[in-house]
C-alpha positions in Angstrom: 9.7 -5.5 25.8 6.5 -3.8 25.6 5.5 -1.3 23.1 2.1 0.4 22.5 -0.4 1.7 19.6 -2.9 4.3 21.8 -6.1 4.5 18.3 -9.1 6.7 19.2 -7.8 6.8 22.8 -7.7 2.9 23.0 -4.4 2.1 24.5 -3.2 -2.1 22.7 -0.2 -3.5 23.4 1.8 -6.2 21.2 4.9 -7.5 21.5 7.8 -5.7 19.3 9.9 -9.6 18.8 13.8 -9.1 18.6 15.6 -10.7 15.6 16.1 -13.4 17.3 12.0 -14.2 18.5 10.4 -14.0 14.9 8.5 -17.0 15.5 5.0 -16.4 16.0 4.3 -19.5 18.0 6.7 -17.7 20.8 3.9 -15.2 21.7 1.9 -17.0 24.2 -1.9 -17.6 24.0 -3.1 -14.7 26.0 -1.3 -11.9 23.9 -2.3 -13.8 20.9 -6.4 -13.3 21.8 -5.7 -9.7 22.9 -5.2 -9.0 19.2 -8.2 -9.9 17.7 -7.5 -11.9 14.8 -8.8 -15.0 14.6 -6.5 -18.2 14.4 -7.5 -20.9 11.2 -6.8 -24.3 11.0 -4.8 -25.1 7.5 -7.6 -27.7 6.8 -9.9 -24.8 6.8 -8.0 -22.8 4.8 -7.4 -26.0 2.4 -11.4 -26.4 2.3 -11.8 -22.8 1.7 -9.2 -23.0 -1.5 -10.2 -26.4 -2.7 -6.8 -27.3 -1.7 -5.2 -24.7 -3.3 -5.8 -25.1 -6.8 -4.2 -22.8 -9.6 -7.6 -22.0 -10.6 -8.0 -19.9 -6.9 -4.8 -18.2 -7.6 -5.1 -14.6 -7.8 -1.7 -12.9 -6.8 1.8 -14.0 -6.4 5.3 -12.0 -4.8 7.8 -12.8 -2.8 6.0 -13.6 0.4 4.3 -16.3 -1.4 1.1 -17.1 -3.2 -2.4 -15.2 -2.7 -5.4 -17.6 -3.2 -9.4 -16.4 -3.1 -11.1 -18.7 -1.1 -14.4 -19.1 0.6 -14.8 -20.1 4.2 -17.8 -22.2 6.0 -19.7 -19.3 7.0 -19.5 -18.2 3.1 -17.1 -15.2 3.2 -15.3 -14.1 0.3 -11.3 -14.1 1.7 -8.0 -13.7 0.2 -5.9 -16.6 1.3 -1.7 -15.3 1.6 0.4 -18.7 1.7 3.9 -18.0 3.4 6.7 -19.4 0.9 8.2 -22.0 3.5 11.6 -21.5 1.5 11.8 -18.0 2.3 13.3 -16.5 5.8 12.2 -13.2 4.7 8.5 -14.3 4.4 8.5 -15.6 8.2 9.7 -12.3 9.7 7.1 -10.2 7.2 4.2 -12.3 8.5 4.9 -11.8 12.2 4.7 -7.8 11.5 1.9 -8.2 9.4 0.0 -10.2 11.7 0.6 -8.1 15.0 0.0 -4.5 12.6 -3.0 -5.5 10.7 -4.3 -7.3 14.0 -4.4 -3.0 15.6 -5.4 -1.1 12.9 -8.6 0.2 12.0 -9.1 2.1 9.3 -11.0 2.0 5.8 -8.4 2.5 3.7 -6.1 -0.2 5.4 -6.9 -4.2 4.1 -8.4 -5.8 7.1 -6.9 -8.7 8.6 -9.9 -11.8 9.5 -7.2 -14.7 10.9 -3.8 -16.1 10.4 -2.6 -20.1 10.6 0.4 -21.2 12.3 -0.4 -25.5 12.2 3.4 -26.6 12.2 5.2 -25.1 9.9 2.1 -23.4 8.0 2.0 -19.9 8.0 -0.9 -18.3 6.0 -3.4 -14.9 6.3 -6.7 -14.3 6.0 -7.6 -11.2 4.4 -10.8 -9.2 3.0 -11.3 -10.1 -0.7 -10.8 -6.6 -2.6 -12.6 -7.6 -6.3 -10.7 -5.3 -8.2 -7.4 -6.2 -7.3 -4.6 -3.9 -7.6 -4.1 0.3 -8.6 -0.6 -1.8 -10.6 -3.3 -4.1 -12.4 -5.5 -1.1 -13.9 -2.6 1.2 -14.5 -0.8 -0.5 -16.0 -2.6 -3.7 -18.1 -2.9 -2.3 -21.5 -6.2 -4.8 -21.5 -7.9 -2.9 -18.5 -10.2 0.4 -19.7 -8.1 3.3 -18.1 -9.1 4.9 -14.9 -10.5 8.3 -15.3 -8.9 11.0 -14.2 -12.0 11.3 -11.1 -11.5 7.7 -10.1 -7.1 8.8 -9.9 -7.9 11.3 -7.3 -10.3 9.2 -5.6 -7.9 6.4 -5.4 -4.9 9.2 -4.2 -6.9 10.7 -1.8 -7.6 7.3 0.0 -4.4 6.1 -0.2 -3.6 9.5 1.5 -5.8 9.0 4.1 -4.2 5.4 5.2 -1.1 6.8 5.2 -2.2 9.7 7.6 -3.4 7.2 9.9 -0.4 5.5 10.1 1.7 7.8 10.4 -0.6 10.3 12.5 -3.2 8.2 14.6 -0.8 5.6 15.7 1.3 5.8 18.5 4.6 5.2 17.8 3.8 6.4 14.5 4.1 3.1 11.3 6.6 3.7 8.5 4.9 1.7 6.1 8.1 1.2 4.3 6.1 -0.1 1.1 3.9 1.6 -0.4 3.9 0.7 -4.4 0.4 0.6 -6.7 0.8 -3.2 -6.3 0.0 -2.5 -2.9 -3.0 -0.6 -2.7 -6.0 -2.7 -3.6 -9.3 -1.6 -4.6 -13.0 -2.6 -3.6 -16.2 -2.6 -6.1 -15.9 1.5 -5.9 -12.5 1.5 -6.5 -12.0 3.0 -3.2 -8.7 2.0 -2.4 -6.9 -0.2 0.8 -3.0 -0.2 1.4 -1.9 -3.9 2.0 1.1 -5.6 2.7 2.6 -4.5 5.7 5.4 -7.0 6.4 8.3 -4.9 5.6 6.6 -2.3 8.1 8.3 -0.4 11.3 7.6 1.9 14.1 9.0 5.4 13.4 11.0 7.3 15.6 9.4 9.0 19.2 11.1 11.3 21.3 14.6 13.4 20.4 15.1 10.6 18.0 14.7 11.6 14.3 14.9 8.2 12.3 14.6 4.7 12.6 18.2 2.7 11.0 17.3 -0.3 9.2 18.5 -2.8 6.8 17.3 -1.1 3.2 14.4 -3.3 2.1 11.6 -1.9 -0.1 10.6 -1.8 -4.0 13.2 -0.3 -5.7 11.9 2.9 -7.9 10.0 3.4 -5.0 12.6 4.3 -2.1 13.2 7.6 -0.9 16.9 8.5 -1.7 18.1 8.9 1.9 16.8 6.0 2.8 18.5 3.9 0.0 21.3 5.3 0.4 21.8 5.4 4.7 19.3 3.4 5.9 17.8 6.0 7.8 13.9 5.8 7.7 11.5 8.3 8.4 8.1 9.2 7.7 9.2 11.2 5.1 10.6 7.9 3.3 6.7 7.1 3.2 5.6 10.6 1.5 8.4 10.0 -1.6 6.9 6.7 -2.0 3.7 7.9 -1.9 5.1 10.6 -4.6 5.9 8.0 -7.0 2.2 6.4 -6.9 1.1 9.8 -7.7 3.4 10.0 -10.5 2.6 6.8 -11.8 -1.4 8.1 -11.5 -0.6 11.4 -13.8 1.5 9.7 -16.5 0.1 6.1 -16.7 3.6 4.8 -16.7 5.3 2.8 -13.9 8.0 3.7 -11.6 10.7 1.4 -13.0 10.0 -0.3 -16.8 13.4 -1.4 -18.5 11.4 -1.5 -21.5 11.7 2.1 -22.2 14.2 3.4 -23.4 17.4 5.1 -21.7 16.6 8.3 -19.7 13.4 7.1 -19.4 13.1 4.2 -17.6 13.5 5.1 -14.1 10.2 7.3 -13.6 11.3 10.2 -11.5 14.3 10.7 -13.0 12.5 11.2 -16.1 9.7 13.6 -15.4 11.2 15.7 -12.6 12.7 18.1 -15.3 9.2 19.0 -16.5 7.8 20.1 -12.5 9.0 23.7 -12.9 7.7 23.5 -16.6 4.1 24.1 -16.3 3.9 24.4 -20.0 5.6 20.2 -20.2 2.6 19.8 -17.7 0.2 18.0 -20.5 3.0 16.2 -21.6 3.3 14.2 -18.7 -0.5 12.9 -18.6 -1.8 9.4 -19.4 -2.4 10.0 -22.8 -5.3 7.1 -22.3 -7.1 9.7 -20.3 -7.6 11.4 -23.8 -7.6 15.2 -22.5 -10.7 14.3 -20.2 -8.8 16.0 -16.8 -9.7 19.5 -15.2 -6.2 21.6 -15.9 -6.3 23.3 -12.8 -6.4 20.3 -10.8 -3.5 18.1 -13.1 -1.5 21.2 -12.3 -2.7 21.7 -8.7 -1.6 17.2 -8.6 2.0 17.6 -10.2 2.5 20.2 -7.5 1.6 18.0 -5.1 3.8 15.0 -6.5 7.0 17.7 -6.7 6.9 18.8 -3.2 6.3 14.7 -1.9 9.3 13.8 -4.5 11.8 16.9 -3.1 15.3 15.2 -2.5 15.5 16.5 0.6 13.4 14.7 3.3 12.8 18.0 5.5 11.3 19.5 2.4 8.4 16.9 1.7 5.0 17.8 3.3 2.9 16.4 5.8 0.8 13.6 5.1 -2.0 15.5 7.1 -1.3 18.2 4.1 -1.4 16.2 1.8 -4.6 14.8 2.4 -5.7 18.2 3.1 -4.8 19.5 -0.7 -5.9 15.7 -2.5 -9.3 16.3 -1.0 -9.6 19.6 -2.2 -8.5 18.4 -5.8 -10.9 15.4 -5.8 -14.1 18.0 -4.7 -12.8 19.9 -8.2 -12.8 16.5 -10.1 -16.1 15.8 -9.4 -17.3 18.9 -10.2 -15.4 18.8 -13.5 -16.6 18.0 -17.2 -18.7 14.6 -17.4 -16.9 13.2 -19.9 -14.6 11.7 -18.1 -15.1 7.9 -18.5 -15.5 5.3 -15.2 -14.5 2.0 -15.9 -17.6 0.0 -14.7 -16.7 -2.1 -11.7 -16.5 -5.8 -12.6 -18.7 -8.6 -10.5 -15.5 -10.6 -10.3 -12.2 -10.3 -12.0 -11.1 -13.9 -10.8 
């Protein structure tokens, strides 16, 4: 079966595999050079790596490990390793290959290559330096974000999700999207990644896609955790949360905290129709240095993505509409906001 992704009036087709094809070597050679990825052979990836030493390591989950490599023409690369124990991680890098193989956006990682030697399964990526919006959130080491460089960040992450859901045809649920997840260049302009766990949302009459519930937990939409009926709306609660965890600093699940307040939603929700709790809810590491107008104009935003019911949520095209319109106030704002200096190399 034959399904199609129309970008910029392009018209690509892939193969959708059944659960029963997710073995990448099944796609034959001619569909494989229609989607423009390049294929690697492990020993160049091995070269690239210097066989994979701990020192290259720079990221680690459940697909596998992420090492940075360099390859013979002297591109920086991240290097994703498929955990060979995992089923999961086969089926994820199928998806990831065929999706990031179509897309085409600057705010979505780009995909260089994939291996598939015997049983190796490995990606080639573009190197983002500053790693992950998780990483300078949260690491009490990291100079905080300032509250400019936030919107930035939440207005590119915005704009990947519009493409997905709005430029592609069918439309991508990303299914994913977490800070961990969006990675960030010298600018700290930001790229969503990961997109094994994705699928193509509903056309037609039809009004959701049922799956098997799979995701970050703290990060699922309710509906969806609870029926297994996705829809792009699943994606705008998720992307709710990453907004949340922008304003407060804090994640979106931390059993460190204390009871009532460590799932993150669940804790703040009570103060959106408080705008006088809104200052209470900022990173206090951003020190007061945030234009009031737009931190209340943002929480507003968050609310409406983070309604319980799915109908309720906003487009993402809205969305994008309103973040951009927030970020052109942050910039005009106070300078005193502080940019953390981007790093040569964090690795």
């Amino acid at each position: 079966m034959k399904l199609y992704f129309i970008y910029s009036n392009k018209m690509s087709c892939f193969y959708c595999l059944a659960s029963r094809e997710k073995d990448f070597n099944r796609v034959d050679e001619k569909d494989r050079e229609s989607l423009g990825a390049s294929g690697f052979s492990f020993h160049e990836l091995s070269l690239a790596t210097k066989g994979f030493k701990e020192e290259n390591l720079i990221g680690e989950g459940g697909f596998g490990k992420v090492y940075k490599g360099y390859l013979s023409s002297g591109q920086v690369v991240a290097i994703k390793q498929l955990n060979l124990d995992g089923q999961q991680g086969s089926n994820e890098f199928v998806t990831e290959v065929i999706m990031l193989s179509l897309f085409d956006h600057p705010n979505l990682v780009k995909l260089f290559g994939y291996c598939t030697d015997g049983d190796q399964r490995l990606l080639v990526y573009e190197y983002m330096p500053m790693c992950s919006l998780e990483y300078h959130l949260f690491d009490p080491e990291k100079k905080a974000l300032s509250w400019k460089i936030r919107m930035k960040i939440a207005v590119g992450a915005a704009r990947g999700l519009e493409y997905l859901q709005c430029r592609a045809y069918p439309p991508v649920i990303y299914r994913d999207l977490k800070s961990a997840n969006i990675l960030l260049d010298h600018d700290f302009n930001p790229k969503l990644s990961d997109f094994g766990l994705a699928k193509l949302g509903p056309i037609g009459d039809k009004t959701h896609v049922s799956t098997r519930v799979m995701g970050t937990y703290g990060y699922c939409a309710p509906e969806y955790a609870m029926s297994g009926k996705l829809t792009l709306k699943s994606d705008i609660y998720s992307f709710g949360v990453v907004l949340l965890e922008l304003i407060t600093g804090h994640k979106a699940l931390d059993f460190n905290r204390k009871s009532g307040q460590q799932n993150l939603v669940a804790w703040f929700r009570p103060y959106f129709n408080e705008r006088r709790k809104y200052s209470k809810m900022v990173d206090p590491r951003l020190e007061g240095n945030y234009p009031l107008r737009s931190l209340h104009h943002a929480i507003a935003i968050t609310a409406m993505c983070l309604q319980e019911d799915a109908n309720r949520r906003p487009l993402v095209s809205d969305i994008v509409i309103a973040l951009e319109y927030i970020a052109s106030k942050s910039n005009s704002h106070c300078n005193t906001c502080q940019q953390p200096q981007p790093e040569t190399d964090i690795n």
